[in-house]
MOPAC internal coordinates of N, CA, C and O (Angstrom, degrees):
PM7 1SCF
backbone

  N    0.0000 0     0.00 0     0.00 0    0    0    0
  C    1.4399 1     0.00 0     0.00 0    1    0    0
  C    1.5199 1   111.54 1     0.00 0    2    1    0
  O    1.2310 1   118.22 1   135.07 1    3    2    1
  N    1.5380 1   121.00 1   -44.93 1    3    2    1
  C    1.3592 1   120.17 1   174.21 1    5    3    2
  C    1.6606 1   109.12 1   -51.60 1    6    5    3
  O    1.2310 1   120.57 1   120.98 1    7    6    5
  N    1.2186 1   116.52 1   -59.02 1    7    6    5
  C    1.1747 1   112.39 1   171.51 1    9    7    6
  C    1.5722 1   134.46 1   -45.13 1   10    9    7
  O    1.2310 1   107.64 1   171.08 1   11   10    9
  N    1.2284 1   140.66 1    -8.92 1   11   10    9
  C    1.1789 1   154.82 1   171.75 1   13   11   10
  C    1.5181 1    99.19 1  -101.66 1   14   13   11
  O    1.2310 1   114.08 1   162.66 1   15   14   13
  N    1.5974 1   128.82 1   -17.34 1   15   14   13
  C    0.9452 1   120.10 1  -176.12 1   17   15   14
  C    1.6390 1   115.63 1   -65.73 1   18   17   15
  O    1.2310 1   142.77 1   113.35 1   19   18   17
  N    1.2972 1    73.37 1   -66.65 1   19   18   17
  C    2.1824 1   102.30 1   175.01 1   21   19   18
  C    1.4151 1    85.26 1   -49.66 1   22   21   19
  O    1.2310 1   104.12 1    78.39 1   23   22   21
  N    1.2811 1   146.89 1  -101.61 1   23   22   21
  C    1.0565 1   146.02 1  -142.16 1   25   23   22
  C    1.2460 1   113.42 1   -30.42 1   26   25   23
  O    1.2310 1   108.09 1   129.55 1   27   26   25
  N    1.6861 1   139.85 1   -50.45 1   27   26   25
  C    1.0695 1   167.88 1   154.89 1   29   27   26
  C    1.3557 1    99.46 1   -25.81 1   30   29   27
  O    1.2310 1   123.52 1   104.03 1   31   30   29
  N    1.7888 1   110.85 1   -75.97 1   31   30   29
  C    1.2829 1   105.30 1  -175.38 1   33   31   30
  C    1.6654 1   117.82 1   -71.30 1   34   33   31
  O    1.2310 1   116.43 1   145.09 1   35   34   33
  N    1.1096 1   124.40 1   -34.91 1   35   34   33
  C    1.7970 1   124.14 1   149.18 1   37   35   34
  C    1.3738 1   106.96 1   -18.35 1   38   37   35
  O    1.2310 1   117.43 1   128.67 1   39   38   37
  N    1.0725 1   122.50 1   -51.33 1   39   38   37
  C    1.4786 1   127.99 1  -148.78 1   41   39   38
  C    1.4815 1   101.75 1   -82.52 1   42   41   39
  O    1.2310 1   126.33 1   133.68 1   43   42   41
  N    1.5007 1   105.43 1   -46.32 1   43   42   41
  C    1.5466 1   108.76 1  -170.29 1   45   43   42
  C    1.4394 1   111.42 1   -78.38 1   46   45   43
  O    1.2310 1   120.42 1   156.08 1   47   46   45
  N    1.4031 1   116.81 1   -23.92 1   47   46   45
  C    1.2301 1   124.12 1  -174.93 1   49   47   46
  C    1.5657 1    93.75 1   -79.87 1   50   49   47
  O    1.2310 1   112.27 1   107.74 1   51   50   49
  N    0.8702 1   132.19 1   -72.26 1   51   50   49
  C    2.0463 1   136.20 1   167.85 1   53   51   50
  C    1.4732 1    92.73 1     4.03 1   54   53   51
  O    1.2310 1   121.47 1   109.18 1   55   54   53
  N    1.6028 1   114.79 1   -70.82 1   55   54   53
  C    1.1184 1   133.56 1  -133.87 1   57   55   54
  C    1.5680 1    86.83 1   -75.67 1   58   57   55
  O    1.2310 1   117.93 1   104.24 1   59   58   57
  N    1.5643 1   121.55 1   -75.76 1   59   58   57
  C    1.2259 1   122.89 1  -177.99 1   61   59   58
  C    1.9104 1   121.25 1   -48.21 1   62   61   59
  O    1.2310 1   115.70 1   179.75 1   63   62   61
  N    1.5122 1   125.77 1    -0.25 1   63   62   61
  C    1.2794 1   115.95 1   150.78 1   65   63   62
  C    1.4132 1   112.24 1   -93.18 1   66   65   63
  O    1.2310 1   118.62 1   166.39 1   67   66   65
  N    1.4965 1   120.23 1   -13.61 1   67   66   65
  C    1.2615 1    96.29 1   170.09 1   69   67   66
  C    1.3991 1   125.52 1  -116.17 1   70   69   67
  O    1.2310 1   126.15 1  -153.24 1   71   70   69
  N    1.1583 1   105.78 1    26.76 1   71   70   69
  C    1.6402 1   111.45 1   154.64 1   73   71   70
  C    1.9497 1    90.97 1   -97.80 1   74   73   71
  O    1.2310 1   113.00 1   159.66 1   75   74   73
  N    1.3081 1   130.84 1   -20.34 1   75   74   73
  C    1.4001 1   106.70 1  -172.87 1   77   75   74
  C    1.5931 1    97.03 1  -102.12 1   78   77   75
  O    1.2310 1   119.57 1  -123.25 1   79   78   77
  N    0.9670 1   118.43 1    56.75 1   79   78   77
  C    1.3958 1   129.63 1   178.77 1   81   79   78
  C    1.9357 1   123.04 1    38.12 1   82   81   79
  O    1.2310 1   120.22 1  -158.69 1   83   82   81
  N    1.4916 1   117.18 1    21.31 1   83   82   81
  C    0.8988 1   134.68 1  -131.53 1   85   83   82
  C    1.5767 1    99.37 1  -117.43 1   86   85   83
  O    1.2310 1   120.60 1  -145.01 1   87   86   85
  N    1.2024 1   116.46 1    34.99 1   87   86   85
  C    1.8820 1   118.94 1  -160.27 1   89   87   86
  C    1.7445 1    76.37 1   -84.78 1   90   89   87
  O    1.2310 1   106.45 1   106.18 1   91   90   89
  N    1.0367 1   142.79 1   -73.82 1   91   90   89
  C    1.7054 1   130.09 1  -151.04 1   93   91   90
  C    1.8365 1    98.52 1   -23.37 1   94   93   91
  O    1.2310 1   114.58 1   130.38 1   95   94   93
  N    1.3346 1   127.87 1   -49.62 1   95   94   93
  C    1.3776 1   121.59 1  -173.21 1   97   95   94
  C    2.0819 1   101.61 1   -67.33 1   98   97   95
  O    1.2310 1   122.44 1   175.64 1   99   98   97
  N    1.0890 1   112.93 1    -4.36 1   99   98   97
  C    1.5267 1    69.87 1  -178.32 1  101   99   98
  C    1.3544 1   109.87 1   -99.93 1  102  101   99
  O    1.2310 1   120.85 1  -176.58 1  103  102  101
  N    1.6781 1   115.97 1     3.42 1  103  102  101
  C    1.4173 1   107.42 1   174.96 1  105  103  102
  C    1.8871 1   112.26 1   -55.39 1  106  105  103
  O    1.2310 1   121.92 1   171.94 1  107  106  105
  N    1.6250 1   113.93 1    -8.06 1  107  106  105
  C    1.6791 1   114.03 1  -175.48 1  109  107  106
  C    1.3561 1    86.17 1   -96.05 1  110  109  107
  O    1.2310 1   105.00 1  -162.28 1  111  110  109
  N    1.2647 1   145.34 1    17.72 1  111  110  109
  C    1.5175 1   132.43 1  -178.42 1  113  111  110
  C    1.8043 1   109.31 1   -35.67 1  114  113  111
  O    1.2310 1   132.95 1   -55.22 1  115  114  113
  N    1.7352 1    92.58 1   124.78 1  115  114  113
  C    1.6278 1    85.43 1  -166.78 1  117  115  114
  C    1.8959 1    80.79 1  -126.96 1  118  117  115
  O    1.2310 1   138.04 1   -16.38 1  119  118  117
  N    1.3542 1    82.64 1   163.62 1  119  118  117
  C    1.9009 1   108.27 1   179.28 1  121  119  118
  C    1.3530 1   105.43 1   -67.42 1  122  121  119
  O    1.2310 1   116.09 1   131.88 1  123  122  121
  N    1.5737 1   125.03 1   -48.12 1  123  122  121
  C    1.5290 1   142.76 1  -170.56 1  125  123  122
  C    1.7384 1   102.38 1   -60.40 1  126  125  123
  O    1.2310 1   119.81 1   -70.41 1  127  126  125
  N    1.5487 1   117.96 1   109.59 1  127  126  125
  C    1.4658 1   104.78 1  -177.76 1  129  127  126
  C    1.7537 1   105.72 1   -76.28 1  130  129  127
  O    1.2310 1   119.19 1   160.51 1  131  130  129
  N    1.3706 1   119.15 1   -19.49 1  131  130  129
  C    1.5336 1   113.68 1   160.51 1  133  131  130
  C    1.2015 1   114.77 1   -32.89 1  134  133  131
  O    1.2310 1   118.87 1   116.36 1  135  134  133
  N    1.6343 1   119.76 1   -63.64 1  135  134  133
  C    1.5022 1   114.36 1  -167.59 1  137  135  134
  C    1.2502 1   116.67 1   -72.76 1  138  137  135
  O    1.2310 1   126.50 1   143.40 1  139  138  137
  N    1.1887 1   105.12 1   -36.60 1  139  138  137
  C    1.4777 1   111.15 1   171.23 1  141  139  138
  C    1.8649 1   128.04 1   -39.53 1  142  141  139
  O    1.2310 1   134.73 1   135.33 1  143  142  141
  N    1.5790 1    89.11 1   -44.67 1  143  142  141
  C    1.5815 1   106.14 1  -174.44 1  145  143  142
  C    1.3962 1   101.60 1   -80.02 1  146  145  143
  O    1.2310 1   119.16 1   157.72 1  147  146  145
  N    1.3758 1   119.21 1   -22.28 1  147  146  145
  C    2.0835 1   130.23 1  -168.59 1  149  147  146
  C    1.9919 1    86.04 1   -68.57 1  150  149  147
  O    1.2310 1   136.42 1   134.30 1  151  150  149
  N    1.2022 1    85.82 1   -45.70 1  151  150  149
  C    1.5673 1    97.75 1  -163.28 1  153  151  150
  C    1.7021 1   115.13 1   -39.09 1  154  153  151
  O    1.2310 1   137.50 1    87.80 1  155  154  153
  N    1.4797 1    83.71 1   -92.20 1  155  154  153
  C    1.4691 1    96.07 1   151.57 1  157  155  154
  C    1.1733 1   149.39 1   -32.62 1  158  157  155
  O    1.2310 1   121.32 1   156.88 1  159  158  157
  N    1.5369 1   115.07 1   -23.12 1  159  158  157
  C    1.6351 1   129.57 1   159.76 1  161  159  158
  C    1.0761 1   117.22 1   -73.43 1  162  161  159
  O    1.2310 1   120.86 1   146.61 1  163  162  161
  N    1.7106 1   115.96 1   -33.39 1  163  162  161
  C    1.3424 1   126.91 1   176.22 1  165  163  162
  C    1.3701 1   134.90 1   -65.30 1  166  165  163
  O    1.2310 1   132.88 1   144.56 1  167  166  165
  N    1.9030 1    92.71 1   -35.44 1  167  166  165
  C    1.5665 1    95.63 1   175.82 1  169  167  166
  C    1.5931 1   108.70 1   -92.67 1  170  169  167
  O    1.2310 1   112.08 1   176.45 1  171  170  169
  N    1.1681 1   132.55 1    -3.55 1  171  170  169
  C    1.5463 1   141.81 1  -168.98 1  173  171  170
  C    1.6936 1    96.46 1   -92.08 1  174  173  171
  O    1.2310 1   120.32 1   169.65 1  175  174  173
  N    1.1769 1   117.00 1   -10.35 1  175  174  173
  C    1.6764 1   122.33 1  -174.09 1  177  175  174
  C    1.2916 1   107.84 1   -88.58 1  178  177  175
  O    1.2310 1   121.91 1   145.19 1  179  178  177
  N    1.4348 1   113.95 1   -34.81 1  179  178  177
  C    1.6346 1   125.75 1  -176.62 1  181  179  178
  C    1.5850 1   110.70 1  -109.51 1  182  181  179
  O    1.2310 1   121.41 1  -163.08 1  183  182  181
  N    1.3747 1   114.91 1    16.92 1  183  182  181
  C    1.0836 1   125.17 1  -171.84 1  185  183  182
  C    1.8773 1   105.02 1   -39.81 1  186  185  183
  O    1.2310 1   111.81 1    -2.19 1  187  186  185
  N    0.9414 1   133.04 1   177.81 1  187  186  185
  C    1.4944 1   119.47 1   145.47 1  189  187  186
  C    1.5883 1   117.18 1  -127.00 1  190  189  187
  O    1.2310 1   121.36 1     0.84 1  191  190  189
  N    1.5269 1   115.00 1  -179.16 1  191  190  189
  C    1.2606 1   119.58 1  -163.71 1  193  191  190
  C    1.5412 1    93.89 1   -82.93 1  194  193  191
  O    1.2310 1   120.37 1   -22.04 1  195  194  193
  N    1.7722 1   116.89 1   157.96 1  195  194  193
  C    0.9685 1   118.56 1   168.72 1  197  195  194
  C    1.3500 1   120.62 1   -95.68 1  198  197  195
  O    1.2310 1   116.77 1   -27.50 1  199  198  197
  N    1.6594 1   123.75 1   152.50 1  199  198  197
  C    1.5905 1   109.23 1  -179.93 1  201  199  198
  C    0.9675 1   152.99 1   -66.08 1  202  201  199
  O    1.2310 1   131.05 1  -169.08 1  203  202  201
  N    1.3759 1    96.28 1    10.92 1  203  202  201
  C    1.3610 1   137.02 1   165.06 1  205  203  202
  C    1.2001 1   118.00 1   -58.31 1  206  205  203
  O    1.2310 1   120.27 1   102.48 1  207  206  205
  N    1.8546 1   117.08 1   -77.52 1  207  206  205
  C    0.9170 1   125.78 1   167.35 1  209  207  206
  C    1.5266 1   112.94 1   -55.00 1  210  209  207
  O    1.2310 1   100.21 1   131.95 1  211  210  209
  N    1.3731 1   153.44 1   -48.05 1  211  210  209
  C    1.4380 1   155.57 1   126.03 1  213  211  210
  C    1.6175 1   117.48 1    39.50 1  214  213  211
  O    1.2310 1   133.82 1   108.27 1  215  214  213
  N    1.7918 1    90.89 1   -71.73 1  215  214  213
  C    1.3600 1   119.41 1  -172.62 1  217  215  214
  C    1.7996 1   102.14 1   -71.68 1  218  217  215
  O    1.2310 1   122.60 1   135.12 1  219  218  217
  N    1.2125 1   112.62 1   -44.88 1  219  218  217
  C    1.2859 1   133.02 1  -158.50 1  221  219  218
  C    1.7712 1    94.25 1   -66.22 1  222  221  219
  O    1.2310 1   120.02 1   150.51 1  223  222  221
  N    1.5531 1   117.56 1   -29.49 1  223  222  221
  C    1.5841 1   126.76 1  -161.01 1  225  223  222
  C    1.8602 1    83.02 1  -102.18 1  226  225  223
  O    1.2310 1   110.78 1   144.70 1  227  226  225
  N    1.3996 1   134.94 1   -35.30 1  227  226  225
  C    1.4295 1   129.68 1  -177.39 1  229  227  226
  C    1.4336 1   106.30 1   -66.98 1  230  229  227
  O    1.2310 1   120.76 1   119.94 1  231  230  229
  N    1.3250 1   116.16 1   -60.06 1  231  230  229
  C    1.3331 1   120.13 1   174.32 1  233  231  230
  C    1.5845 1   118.21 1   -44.21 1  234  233  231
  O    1.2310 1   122.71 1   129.03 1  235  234  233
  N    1.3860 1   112.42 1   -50.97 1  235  234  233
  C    1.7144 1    94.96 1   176.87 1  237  235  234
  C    1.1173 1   106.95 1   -75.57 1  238  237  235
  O    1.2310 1    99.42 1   165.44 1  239  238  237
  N    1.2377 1   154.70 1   -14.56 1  239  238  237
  C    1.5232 1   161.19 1   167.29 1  241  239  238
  C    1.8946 1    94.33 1   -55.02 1  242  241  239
  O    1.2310 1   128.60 1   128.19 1  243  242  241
  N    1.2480 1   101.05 1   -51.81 1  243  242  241
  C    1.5899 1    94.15 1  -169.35 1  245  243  242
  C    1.5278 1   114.70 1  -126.76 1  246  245  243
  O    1.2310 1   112.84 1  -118.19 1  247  246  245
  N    1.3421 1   131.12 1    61.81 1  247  246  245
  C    1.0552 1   124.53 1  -161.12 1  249  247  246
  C    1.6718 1   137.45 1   -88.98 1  250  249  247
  O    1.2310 1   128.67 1   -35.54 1  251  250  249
  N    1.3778 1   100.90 1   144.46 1  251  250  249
  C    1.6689 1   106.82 1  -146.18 1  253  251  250
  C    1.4890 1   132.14 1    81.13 1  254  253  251
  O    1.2310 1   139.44 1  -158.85 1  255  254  253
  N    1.6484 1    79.91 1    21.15 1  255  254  253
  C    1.7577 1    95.21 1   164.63 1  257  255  254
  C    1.5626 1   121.50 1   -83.00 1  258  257  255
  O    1.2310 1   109.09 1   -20.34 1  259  258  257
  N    0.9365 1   138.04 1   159.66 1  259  258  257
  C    1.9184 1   124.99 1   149.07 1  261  259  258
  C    1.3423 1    99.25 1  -104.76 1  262  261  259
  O    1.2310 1   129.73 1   -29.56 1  263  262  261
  N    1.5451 1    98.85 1   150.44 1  263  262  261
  C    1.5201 1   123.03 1   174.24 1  265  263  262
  C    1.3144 1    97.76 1   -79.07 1  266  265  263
  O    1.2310 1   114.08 1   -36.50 1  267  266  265
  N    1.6137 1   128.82 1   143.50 1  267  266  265
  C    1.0297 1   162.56 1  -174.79 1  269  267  266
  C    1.7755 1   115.91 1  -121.00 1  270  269  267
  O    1.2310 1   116.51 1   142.64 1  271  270  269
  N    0.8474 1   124.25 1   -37.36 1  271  270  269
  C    1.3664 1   147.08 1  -167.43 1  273  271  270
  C    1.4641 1   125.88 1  -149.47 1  274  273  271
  O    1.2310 1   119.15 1   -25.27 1  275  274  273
  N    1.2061 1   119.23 1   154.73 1  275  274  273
  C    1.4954 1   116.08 1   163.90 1  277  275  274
  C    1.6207 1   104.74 1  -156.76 1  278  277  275
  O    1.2310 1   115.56 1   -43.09 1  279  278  277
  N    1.2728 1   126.03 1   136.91 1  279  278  277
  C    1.7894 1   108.66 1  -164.80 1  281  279  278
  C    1.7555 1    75.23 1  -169.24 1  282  281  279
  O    1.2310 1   127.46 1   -24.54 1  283  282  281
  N    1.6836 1   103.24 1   155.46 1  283  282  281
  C    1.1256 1   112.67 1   174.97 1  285  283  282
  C    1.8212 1   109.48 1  -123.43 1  286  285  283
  O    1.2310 1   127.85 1   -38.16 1  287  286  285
  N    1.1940 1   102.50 1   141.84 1  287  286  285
  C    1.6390 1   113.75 1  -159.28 1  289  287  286
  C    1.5304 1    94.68 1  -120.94 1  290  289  287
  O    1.2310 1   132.33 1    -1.72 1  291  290  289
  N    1.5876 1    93.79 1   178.28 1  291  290  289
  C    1.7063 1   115.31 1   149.96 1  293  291  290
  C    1.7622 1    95.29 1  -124.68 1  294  293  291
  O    1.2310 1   137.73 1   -45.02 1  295  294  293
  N    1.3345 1    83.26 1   134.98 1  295  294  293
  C    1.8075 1   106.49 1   162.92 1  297  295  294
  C    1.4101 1   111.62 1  -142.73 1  298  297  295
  O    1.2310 1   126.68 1   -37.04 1  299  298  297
  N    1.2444 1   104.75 1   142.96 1  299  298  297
  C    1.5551 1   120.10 1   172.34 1  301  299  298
  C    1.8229 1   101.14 1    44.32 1  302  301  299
  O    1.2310 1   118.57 1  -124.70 1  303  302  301
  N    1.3507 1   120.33 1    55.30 1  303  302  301
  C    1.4579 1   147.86 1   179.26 1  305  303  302
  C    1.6069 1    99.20 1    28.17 1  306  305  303
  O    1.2310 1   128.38 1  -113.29 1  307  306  305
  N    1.6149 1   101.47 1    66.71 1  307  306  305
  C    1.3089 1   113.51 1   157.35 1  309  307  306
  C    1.3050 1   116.89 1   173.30 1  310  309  307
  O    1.2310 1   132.64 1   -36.97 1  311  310  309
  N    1.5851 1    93.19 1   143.03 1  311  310  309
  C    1.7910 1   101.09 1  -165.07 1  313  311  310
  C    1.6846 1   117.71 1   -56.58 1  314  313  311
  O    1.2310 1   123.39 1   -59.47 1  315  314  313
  N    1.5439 1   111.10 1   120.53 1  315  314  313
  C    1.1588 1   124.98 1   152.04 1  317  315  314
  C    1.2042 1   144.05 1  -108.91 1  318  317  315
  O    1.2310 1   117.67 1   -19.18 1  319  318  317
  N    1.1078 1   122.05 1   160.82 1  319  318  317
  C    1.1736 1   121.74 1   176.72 1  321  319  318
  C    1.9738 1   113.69 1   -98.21 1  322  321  319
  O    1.2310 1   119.69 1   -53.18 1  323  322  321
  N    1.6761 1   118.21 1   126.82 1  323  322  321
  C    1.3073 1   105.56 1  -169.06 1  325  323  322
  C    1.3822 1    76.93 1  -110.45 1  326  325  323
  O    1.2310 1   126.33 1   -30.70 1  327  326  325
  N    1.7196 1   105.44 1   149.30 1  327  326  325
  C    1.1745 1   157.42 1   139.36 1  329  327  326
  C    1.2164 1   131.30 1   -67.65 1  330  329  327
  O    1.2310 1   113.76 1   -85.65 1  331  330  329
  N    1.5094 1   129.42 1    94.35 1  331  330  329
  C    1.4121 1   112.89 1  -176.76 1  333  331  330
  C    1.3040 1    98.01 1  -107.09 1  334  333  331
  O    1.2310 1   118.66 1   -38.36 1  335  334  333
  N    1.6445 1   120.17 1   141.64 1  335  334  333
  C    1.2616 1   110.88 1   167.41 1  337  335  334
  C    1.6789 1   107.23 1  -149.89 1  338  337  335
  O    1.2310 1   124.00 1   -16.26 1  339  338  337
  N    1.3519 1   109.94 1   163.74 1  339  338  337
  C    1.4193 1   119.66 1  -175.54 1  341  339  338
  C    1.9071 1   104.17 1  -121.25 1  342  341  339
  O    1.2310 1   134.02 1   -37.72 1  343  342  341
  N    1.5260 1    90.50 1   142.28 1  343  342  341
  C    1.6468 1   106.37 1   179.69 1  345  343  342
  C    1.3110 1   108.91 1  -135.05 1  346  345  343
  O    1.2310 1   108.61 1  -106.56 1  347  346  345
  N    1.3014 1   138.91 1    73.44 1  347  346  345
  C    1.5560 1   132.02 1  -173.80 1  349  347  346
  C    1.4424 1   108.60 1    86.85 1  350  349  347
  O    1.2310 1   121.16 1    57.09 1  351  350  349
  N    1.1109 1   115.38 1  -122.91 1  351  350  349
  C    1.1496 1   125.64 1   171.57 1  353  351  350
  C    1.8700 1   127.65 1  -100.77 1  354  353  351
  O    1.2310 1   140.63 1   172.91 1  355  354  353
  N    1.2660 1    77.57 1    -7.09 1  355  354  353
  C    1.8946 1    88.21 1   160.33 1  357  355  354
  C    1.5623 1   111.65 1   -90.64 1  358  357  355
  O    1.2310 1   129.35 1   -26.81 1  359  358  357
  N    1.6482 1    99.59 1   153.19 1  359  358  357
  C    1.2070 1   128.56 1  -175.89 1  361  359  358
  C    1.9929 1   128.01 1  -112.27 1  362  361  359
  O    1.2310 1   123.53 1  -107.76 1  363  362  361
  N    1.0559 1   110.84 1    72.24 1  363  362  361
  C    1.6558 1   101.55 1  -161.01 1  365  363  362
  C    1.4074 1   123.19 1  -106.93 1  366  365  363
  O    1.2310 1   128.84 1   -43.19 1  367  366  365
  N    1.2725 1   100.56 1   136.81 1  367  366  365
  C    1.8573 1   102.07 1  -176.84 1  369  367  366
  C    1.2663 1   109.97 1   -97.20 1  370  369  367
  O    1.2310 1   110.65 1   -41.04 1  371  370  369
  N    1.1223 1   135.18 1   138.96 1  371  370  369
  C    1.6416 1   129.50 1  -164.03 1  373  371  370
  C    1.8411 1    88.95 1  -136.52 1  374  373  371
  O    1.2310 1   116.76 1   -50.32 1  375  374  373
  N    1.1008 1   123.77 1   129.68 1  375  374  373
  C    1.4945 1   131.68 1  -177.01 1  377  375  374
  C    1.8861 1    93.70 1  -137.41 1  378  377  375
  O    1.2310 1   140.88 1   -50.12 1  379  378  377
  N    1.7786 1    77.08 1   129.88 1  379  378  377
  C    1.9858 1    92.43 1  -152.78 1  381  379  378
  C    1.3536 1    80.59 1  -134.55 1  382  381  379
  O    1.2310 1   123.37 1   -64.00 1  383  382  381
  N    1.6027 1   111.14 1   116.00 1  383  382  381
  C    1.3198 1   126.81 1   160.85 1  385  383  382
  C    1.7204 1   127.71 1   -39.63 1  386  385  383
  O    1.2310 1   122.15 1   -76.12 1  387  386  385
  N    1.7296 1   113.48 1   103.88 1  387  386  385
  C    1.0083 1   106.27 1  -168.76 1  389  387  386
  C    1.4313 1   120.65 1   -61.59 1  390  389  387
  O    1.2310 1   124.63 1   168.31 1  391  390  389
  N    1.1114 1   108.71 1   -11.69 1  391  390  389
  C    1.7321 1   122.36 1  -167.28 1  393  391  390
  C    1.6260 1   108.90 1   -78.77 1  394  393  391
  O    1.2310 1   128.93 1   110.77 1  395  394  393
  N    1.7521 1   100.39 1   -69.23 1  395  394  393
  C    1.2522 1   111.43 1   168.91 1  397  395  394
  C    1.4514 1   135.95 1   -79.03 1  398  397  395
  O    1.2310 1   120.39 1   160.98 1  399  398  397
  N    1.2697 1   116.86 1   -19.02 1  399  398  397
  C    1.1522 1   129.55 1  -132.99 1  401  399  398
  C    1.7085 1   146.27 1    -0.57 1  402  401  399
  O    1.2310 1   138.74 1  -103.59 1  403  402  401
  N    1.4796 1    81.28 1    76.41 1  403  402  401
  C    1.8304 1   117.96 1   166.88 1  405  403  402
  C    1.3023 1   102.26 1   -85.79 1  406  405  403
  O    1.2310 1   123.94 1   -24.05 1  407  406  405
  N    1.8060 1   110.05 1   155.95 1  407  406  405
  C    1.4039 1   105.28 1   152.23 1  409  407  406
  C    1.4206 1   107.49 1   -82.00 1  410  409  407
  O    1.2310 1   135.32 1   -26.66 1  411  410  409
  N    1.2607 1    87.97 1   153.34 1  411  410  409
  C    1.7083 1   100.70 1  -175.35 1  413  411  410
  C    2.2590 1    89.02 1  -105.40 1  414  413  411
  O    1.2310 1   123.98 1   124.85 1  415  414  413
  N    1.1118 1   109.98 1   -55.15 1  415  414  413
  C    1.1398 1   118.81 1  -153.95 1  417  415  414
  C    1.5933 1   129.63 1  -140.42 1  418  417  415
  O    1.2310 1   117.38 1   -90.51 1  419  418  417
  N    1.1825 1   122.60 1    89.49 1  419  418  417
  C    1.2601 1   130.01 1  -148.82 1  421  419  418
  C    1.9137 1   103.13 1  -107.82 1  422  421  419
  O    1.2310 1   119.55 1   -50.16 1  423  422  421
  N    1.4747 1   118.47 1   129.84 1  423  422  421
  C    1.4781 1   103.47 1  -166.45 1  425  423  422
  C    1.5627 1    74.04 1  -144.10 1  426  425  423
  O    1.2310 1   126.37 1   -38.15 1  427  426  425
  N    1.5556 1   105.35 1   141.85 1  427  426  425
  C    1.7924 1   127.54 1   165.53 1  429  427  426
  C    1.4594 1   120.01 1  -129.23 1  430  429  427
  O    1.2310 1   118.38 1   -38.21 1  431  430  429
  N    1.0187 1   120.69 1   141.79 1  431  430  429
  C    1.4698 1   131.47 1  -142.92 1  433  431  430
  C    1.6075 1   104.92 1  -157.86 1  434  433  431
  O    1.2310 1   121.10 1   -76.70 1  435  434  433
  N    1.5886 1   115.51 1   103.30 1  435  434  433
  C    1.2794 1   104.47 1   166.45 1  437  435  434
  C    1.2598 1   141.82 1   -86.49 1  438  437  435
  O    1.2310 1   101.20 1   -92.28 1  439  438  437
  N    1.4012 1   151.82 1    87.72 1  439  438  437
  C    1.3589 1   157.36 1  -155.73 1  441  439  438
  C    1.4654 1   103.13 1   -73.11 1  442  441  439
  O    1.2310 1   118.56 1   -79.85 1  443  442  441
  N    1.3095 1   120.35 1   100.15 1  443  442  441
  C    1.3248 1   146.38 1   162.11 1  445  443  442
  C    1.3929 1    96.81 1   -58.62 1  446  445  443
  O    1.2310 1   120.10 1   180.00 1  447  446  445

């Protein structure tokens, strides 16, 4: 019975890193459903924001802009997400912390 247990929870834990985008951990696929579950708590902690939400943090930063772009960077030695967007004749890059999602880095540019 223990054995169908772990397996079970193996399974669900599998499942929940890879809906949390988190497959690099199952190359340690372990028997112990403890580690398994450590695992998975671990990578769901550092999860990051989606670019969804990204755009959603550019837009109130600049509103009544359209998105133009969406691309994911490193700035200031940490992963972001850049934002390109256009407002008239302005041009703005909005770089939104993939981790936290803060702006990290906001640049405006007028295109004559």
């Amino acid at each position: 019975m223990k054995r169908i247990t772990r397996i079970t929870v193996g399974t669900l834990a599998t499942a929940a890193l890879l809906t949390a985008g988190g497959g690099v951990a199952l190359a340690a696929h372990q028997t112990d459903s403890t580690a398994i579950t450590a695992t998975a708590a671990a990578d769901t902690t550092a999860a990051d924001i989606s670019s969804r939400k990204a755009v959603q943090i550019a837009k109130k930063r600049v509103p009544g802009a359209r998105v133009t772009k969406v691309e994911r960077e490193w700035e200031h030695g940490q992963r972001a997400w850049k934002i390109e967007l256009r407002k008239g004749a302005w041009e703005y890059d909005v770089y939104v912390s993939a981790r936290t999602g803060k702006i990290i880095k906001l640049k405006r540019e007028y295109d004559d």
